[in-house]
C-alpha positions as MATLAB code, in Angstrom:
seq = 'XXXXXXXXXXXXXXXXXXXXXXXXXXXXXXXXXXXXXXXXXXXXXXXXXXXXXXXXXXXXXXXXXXXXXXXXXXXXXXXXXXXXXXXXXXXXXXXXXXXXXXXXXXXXXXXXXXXXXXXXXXXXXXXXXXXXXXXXXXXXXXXXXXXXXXXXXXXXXXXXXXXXXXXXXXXXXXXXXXXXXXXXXXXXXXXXXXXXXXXXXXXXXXXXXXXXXXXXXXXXXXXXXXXXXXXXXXXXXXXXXXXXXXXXXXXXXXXXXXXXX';
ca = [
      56.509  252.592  -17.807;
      58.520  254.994  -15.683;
      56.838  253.025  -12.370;
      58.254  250.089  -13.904;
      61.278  251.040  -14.179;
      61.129  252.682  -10.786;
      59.710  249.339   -9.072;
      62.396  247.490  -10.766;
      64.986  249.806   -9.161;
      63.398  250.069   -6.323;
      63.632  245.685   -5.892;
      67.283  245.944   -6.809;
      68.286  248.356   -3.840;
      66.488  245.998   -1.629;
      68.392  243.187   -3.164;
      71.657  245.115   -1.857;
      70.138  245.980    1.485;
      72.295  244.792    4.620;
      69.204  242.643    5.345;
      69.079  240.156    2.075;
      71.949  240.849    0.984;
      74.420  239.758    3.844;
      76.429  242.828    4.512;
      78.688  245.470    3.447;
      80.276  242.877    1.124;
      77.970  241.041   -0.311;
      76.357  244.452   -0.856;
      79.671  245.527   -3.009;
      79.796  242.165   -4.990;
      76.159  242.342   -5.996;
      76.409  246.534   -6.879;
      79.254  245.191   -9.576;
      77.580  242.158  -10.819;
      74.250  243.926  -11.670;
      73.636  246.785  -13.578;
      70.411  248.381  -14.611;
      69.783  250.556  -17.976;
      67.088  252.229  -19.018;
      65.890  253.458  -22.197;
      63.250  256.601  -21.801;
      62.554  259.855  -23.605;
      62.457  258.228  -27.027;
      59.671  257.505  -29.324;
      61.710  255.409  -31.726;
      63.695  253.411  -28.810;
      61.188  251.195  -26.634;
      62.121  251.320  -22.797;
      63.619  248.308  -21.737;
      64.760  246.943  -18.403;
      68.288  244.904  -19.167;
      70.157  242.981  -16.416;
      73.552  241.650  -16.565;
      74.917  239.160  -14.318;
      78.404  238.513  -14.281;
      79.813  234.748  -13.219;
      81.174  233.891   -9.537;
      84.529  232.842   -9.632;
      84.560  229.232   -8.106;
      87.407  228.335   -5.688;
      89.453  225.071   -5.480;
      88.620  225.214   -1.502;
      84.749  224.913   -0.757;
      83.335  227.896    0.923;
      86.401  229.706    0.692;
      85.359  232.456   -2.657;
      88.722  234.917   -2.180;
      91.655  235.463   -0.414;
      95.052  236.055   -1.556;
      97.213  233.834   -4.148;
      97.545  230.705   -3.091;
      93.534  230.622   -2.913;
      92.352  233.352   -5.406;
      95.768  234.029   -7.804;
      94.832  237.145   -9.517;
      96.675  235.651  -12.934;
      93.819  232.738  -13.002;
      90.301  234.818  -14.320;
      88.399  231.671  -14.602;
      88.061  231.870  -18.299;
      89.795  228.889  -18.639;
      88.103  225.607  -18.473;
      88.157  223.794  -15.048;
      89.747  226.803  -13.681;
      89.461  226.831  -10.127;
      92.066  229.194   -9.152;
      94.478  226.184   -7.898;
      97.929  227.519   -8.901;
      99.818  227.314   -5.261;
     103.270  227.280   -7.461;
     102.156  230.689   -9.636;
     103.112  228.604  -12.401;
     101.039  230.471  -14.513;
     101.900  233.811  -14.138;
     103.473  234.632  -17.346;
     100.002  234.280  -20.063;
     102.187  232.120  -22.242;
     103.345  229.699  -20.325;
      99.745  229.339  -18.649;
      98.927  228.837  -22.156;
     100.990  225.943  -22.556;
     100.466  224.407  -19.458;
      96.740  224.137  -20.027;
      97.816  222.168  -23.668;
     100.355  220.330  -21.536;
      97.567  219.583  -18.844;
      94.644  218.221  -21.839;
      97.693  215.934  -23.514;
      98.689  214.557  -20.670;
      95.260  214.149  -19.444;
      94.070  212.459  -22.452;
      96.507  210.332  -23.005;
      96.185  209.321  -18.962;
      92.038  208.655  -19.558;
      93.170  206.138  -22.404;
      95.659  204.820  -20.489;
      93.113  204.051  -17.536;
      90.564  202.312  -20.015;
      93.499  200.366  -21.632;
      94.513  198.924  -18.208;
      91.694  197.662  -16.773;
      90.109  196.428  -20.183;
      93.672  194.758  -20.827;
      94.450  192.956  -17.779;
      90.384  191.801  -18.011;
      90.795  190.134  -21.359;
      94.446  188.670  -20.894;
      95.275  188.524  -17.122;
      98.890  189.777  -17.574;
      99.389  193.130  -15.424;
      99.960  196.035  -17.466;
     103.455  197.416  -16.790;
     104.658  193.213  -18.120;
     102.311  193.473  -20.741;
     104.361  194.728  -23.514;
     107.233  192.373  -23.187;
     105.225  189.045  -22.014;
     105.926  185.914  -24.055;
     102.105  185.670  -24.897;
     101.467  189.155  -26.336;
     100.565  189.498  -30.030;
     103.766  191.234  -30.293;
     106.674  190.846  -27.661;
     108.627  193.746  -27.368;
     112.079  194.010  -25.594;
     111.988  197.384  -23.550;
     114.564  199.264  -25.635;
     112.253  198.552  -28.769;
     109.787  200.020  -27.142;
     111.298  202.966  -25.998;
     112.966  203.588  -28.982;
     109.497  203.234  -30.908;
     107.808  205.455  -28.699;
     110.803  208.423  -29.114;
     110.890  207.842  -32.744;
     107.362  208.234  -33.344;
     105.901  210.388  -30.445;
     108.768  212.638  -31.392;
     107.458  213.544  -34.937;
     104.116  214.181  -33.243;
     105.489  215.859  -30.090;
     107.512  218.182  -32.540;
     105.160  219.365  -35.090;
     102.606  219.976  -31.977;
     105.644  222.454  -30.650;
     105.627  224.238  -33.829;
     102.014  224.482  -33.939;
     102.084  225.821  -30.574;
     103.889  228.591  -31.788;
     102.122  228.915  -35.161;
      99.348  227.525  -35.159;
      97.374  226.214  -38.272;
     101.189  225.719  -39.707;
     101.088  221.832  -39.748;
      98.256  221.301  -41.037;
      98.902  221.734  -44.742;
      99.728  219.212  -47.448;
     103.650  218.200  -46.661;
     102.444  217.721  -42.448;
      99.752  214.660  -43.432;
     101.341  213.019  -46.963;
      99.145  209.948  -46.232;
      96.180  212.152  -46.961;
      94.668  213.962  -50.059;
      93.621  217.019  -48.116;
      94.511  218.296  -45.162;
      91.337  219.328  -44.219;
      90.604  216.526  -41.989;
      93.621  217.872  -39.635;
      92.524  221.462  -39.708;
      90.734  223.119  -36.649;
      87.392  223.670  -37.262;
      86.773  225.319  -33.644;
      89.268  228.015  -33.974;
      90.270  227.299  -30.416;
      93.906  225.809  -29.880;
      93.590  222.370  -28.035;
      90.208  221.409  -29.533;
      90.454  220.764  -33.237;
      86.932  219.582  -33.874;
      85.700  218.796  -37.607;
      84.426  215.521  -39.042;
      88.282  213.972  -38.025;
      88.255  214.879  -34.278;
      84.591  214.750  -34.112;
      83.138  211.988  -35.958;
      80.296  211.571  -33.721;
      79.545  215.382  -33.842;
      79.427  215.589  -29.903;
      80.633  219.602  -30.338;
      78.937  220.299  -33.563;
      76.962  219.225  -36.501;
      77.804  218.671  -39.928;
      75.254  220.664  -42.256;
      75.907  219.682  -45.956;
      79.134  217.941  -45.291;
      80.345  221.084  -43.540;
      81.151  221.009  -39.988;
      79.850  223.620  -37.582;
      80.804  223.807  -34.236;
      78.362  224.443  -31.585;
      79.882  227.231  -29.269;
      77.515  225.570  -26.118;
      78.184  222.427  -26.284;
      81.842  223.177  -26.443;
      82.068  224.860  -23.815;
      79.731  222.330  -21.723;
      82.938  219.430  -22.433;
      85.893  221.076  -22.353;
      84.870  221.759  -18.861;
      83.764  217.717  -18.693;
      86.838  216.719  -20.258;
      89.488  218.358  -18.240;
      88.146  216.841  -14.772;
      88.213  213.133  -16.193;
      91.463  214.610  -17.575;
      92.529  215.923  -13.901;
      90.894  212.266  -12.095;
      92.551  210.170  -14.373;
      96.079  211.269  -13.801;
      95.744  211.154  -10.392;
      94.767  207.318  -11.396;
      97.267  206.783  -13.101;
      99.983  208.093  -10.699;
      98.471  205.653   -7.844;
      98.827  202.631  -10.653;
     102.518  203.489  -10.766;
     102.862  203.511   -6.669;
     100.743  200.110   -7.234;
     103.065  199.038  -10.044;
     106.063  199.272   -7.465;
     104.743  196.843   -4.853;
     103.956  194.848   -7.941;
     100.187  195.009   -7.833;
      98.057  195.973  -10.528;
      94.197  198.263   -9.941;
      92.392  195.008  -10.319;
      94.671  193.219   -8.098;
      94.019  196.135   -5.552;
      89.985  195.990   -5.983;
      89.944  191.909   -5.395;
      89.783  190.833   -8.869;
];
């Protein structure tokens, strides 16, 4: 057991040689990723060989893996999600507003992917370009554009509001007196834990993040993980979308109109 041990040591300090390992720095990053413990001189104890390797922070700039701020901000850890260390602003310097950004950054992102889908599955079915859409004579519902606007404050205000005060304290609107149209508030509770992904039978019908074990929800901490990183770049994609339908909007073309359709 001791040779063991010894020829497993003995494979790790070649691992960190100049030779395989690429030099004096690659030598330092792979002496703090990997550690080696272990356990002799006890009969109760078996001797075991444990390595630990610890994740590469990826960069925003391919082949670049360090450098100062604007390419490796020390505020940005990667435990984030999607986190790339792309923060040339140092927006998120102070650990609360990061946190709020990120929230900011899934919202907006969301509501950007449904956006995308809507416009290109709307101007398909009725041929009217999206940004006349809500005010054209043959819509289900004509709506002048102060109706609309003053819809859209009146209602996405309630929601925008009681997400603020979540925000701040979290778990607080999901009680009784936040959802009166429902019997429980249950259904609006976070079943993850983690602020930004609610989860449950609600959020998750389709149990993509969990499964639902007698009519209990369960997240599944993998899986997670796995689509919050999925999410965020269709999040990231689809606003960019978005922002090049609005330049498109103001030469008065639409994204179908652009492809040839």
């Amino acid at each position: 057991m001791a040779m063991s041990a010894t020829s497993a040591a003995a494979v790790l300090n070649g691992l960190s040689s100049p030779f395989l390992s690429g030099g004096k720095k690659s030598q330092s990053l792979l002496s703090s990723t990997w550690g080696i413990r272990a356990r002799v001189g006890s009969a109760s104890a078996p001797r075991k060989l444990v390595l630990a390797a610890a994740a590469v922070k990826k960069s925003w700039i391919p082949a670049v893996k360090g450098g100062d701020n604007l390419i490796d901000p020390e505020w940005l850890d990667g435990s984030l999600p999607g986190d790339y260390g792309f923060d040339p602003l140092g927006l998120g310097k102070d650990p609360t507003f990061l946190k709020w950004y990120r929230e900011a950054e899934l919202i907006h992102g969301r509501w950007a992917m449904a956006a995308v889908v809507g416009i290109f599955v709307g101007q398909s079915w009725s041929g009217i370009p999206w940004f006349e859409a809500g005010a054209d004579p043959g819509a289900i519902a004509p709506f002048s554009f102060g109706s609309l606007l003053g819809t859209q404050l009146l209602l996405m205000g309630w929601v925008e509001s009681k997400r603020w005060v979540d925000f701040f304290n979290p778990e607080s609107q999901s009680v009784e007196w936040a959802t009166p149209w429902s019997r429980t508030a249950e259904n609006f509770a976070n079943a993850t834990g983690d602020q930004g992904y609610p989860g449950g039978k609600f959020f998750d019908p389709l149990s993509f993040a969990g499964n639902i074990k007698d009519g209990v929800y369960i997240p599944d901490v993998e899986k997670l993980e796995r689509l919050k990183v999925a999410e965020i770049k269709h999040a990231r994609i689809a606003m960019l979308a978005m922002l090049i339908f609005y330049f498109e909007a103001g030469q008065g073309k639409t994204p179908l109109g652009a492809l040839g359709f």
